[in-house]
C-alpha positions as CSV (number, residue, x, y, z in Angstrom):
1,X,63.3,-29.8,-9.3
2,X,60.9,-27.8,-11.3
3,X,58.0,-26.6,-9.3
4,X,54.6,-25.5,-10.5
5,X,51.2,-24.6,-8.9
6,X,47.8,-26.3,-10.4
7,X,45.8,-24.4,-13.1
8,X,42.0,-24.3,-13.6
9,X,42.3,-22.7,-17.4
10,X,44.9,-21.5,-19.8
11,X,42.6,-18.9,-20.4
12,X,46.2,-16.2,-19.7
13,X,48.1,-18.0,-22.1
14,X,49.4,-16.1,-25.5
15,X,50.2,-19.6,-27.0
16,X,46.5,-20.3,-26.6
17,X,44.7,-20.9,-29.7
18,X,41.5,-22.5,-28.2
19,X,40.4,-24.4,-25.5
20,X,37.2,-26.0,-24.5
21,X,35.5,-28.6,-22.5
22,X,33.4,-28.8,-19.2
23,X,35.4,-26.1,-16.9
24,X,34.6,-24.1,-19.7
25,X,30.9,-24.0,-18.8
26,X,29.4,-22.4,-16.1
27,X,27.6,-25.2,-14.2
28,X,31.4,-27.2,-13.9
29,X,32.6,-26.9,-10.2
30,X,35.7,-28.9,-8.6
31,X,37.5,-28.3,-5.3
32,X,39.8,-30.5,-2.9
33,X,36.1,-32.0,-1.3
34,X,35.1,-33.7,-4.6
35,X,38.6,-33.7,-6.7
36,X,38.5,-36.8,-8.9
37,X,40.2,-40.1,-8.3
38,X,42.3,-39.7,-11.8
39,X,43.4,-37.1,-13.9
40,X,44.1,-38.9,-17.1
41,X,46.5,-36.7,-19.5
42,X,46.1,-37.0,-23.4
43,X,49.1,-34.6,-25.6
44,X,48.5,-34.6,-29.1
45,X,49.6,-33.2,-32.5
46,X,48.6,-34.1,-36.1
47,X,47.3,-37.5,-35.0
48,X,43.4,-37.3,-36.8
49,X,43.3,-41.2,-37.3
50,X,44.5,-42.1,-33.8
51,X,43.2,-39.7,-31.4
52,X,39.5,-40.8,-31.3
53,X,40.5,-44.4,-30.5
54,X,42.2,-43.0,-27.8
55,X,39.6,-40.5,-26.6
56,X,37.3,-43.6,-26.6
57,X,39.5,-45.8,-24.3
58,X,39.4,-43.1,-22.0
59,X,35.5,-42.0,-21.9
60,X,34.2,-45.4,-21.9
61,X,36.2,-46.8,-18.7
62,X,34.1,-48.4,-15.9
63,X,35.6,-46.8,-13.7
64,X,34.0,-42.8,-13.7
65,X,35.5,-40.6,-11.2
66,X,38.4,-39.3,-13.7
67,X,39.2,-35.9,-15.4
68,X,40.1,-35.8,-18.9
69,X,43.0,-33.3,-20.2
70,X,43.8,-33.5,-23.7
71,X,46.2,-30.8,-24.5
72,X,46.6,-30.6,-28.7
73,X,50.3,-29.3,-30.1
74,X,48.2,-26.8,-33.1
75,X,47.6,-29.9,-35.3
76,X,46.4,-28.6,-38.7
77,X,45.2,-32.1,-40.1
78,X,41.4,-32.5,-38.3
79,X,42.7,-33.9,-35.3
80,X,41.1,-30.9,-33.1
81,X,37.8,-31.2,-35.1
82,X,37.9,-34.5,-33.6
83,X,38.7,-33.5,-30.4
84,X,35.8,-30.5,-30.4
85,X,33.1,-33.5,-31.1
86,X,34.1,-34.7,-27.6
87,X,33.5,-31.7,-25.6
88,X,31.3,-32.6,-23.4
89,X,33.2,-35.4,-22.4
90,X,36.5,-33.9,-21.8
91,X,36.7,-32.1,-18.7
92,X,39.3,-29.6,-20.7
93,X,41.1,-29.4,-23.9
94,X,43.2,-26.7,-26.0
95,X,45.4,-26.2,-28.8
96,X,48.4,-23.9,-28.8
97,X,51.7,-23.9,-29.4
98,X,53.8,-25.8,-27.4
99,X,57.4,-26.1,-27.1
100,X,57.6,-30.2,-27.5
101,X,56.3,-33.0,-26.3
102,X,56.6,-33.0,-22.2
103,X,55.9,-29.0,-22.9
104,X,52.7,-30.2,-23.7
105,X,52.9,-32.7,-20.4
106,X,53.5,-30.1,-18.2
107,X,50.5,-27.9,-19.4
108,X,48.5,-31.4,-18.1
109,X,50.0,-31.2,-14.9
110,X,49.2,-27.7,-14.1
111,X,46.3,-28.6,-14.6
112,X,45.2,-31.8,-13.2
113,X,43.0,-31.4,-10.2
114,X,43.1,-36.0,-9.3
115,X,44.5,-37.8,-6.6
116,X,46.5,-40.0,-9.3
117,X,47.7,-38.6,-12.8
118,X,48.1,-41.0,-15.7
119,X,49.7,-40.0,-19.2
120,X,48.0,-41.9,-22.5
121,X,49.7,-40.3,-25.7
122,X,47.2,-40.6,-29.2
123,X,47.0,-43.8,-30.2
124,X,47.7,-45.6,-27.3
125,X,44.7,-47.1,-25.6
126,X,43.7,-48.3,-22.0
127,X,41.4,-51.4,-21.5
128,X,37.9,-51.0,-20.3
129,X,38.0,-51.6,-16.5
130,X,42.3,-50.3,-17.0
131,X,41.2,-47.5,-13.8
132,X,38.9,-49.9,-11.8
133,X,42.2,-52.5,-11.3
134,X,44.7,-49.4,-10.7
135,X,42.4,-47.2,-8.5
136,X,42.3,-51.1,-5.9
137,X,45.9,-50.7,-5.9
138,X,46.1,-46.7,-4.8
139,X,43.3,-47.7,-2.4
140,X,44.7,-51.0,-0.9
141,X,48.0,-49.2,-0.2
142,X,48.0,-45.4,1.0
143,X,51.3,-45.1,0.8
144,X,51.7,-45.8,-2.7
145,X,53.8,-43.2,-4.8
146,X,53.7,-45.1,-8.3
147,X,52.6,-48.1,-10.1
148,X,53.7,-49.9,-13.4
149,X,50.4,-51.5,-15.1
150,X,51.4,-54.3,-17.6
151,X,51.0,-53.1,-21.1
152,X,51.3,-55.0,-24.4
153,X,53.4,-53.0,-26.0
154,X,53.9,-52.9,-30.7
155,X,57.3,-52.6,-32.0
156,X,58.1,-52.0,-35.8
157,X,58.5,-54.8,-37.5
158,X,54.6,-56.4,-36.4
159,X,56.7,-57.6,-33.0
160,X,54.6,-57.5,-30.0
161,X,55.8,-58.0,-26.2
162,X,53.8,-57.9,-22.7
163,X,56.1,-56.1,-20.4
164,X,54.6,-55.9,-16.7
165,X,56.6,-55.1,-13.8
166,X,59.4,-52.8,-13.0
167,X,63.4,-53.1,-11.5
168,X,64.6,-49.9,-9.4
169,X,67.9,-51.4,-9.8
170,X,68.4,-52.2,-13.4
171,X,67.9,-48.5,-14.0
172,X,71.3,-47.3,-12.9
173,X,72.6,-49.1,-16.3
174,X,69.6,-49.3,-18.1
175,X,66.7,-47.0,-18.8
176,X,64.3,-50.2,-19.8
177,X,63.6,-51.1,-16.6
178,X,59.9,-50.4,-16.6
179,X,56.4,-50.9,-18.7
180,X,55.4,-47.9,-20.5
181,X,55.2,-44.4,-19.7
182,X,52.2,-43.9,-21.7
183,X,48.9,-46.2,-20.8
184,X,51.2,-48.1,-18.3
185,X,52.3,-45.2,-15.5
186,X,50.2,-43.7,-12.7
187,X,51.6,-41.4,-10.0
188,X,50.5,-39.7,-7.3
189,X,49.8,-36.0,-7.8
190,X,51.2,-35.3,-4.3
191,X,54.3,-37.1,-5.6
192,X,54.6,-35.6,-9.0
193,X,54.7,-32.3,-7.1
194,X,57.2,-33.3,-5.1
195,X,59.5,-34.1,-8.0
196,X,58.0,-31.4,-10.2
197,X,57.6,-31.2,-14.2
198,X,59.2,-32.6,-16.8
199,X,62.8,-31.3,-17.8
200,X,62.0,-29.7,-21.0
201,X,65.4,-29.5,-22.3
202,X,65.5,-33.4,-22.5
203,X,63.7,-33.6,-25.9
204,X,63.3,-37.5,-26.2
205,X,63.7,-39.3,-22.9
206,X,62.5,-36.7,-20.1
207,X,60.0,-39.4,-18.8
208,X,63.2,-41.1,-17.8
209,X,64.8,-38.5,-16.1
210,X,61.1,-38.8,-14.2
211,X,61.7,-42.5,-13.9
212,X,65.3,-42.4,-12.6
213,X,64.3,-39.8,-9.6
214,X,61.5,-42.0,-8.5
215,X,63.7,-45.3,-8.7
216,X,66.3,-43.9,-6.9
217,X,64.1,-42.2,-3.9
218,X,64.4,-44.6,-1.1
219,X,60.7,-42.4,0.7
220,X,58.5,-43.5,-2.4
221,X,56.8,-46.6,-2.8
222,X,55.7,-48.5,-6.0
223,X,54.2,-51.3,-7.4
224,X,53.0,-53.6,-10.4
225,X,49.9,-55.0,-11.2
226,X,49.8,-58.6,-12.0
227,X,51.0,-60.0,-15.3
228,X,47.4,-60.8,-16.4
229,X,46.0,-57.3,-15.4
230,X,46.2,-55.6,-18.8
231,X,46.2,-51.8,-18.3
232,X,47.1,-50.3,-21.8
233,X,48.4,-51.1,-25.2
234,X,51.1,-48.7,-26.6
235,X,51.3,-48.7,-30.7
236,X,54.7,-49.1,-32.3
237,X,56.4,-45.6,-34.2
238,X,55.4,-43.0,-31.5
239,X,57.4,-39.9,-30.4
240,X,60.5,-41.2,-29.1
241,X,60.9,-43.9,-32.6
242,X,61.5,-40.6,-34.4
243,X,64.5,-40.5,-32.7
244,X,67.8,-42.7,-33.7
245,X,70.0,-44.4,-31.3
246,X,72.4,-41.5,-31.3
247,X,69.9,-39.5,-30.0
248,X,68.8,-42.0,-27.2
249,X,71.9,-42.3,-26.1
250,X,73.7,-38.6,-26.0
251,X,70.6,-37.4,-24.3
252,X,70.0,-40.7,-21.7
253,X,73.7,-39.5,-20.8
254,X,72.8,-36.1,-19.9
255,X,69.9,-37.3,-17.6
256,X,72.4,-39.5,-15.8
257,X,75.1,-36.6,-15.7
258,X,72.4,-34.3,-14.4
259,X,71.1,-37.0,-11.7
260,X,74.7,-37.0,-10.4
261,X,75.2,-40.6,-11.1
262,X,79.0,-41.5,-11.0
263,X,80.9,-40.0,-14.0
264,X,83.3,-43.7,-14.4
265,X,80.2,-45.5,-14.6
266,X,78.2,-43.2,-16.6
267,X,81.7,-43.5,-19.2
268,X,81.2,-47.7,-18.8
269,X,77.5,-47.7,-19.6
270,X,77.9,-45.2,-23.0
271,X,80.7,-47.1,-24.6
272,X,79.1,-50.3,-23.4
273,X,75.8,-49.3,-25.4
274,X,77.9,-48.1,-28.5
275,X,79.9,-51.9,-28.1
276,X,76.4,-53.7,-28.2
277,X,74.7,-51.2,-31.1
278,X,77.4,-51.8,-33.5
279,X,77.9,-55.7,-32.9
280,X,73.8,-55.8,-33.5
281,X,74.6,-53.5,-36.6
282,X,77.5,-55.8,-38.3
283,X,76.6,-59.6,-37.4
């Protein structure tokens, strides 16, 4: 479990390069009394044609009581330019050098200040009222840890599927047993605490190791909105596709070695995937 403690700035940072955005100003105030509903998390790098369609998804919900965190990897391409002409609609952003992808995460989580945290990578989108339908579930059940939104998620290959729902059971042997970690997952900040940040040295698939504690923590509670309650769309060739199956599968390994899972069935499931990959690969 990896701990942290909430941030208002990065401000101490020597891998800051610039930050900006309303807690930059003087007049922007926030404590427990009047903490937002969602912190909504935006990591970025070298993504100038997606990143505005994104930022737009976010700004223009219904739904208003949300903080925006957009935390950029030192893109060099216009893609902070981009962000900068936003700035007084992003509650904070900043560029610096991270150390990957859920590096970038975890600066988000320090510094999300909502009741309910949501991660929306660039180019991934939300729907207009996506906050209004998941805030009624958070509200309707106070005990809620988690919840899936359906998500109509681009593969390569122009293939398109609506995935909605989730199955705490099918993850022991399989890590697609959920929507989307990015525009389809919200947690509860008191939860993510509990579980704490991202494993860093999982470079791919740490959002699984994320998944696969939840899942398997019989005290949290989650849920799925309905089928026909779109919450976000997820674009085909994001970080993980940069990745081959090799990788996938080494590294889901580890996360199931490090969650202690049984070593004889952890053996089953690896040879099991290779079996399936290289029948797929040959007929």
């Amino acid at each position: 479990m990896l701990k942290y403690q909430s941030l208002y700035t990065l401000n101490h940072l020597e891998n800051l390069i610039v930050d900006g955005g309303e807690r930059k100003k003087n007049n922007y105030n926030t404590n427990d009394n009047n903490a937002p509903f969602f912190s909504i998390i935006t990591v970025v790098k070298n993504s100038t044609d997606n990143i505005e369609t994104t930022i737009k998804s976010v700004v223009n919900q219904s739904f208003k009581n949300f903080e925006y965190i957009i935390i950029d990897g030192n893109s060099t391409d216009g893609t902070l330019n981009k962000i900068k002409s936003y700035d007084d609609k992003v509650t904070y952003w900043c560029s610096l050098n991270d150390k990957g992808i859920y590096d970038a995460m975890n600066y988000g989580l320090k510094l999300a200040s909502g009741k309910v945290i949501g991660i929306l990578n660039s180019g991934d989108t939300y729907e207009n009222d996506s906050l209004k339908i998941v805030k009624k579930y958070f509200q309707q059940q106070e005990d809620l840890s988690y919840l899936f939104g359906t998500v109509k998620r681009h593969y390569l290959g122009n293939n398109v599927l609506i995935k909605y729902g989730f199955n705490k059971k099918r993850i022991k042997y399989n890590f697609d047993a959920q929507t989307s970690h990015s525009s389809g997952f919200f947690i509860k900040s008191n939860t993510q605490k509990k579980i704490g940040l991202y494993n860093t040295k999982f470079v791919c698939s740490a959002d699984y190791d994320l998944f696969f504690k939840i899942f398997t923590n019989k005290n949290l509670n989650g849920i799925s909105t309905k089928k026909n309650e779109l919450i976000g769309v997820v674009q085909a060739g994001g970080f993980s596709s940069k990745y081959g199956f090799w990788n996938h599968l080494i590294e889901e390994t580890k996360i199931r070695i490090h969650n202690k899972q049984n070593f004889i069935f952890i053996l089953m499931i690896f040879f099991n995937a290779v079996i399936k990959h290289y029948f797929k690969k040959f007929s």
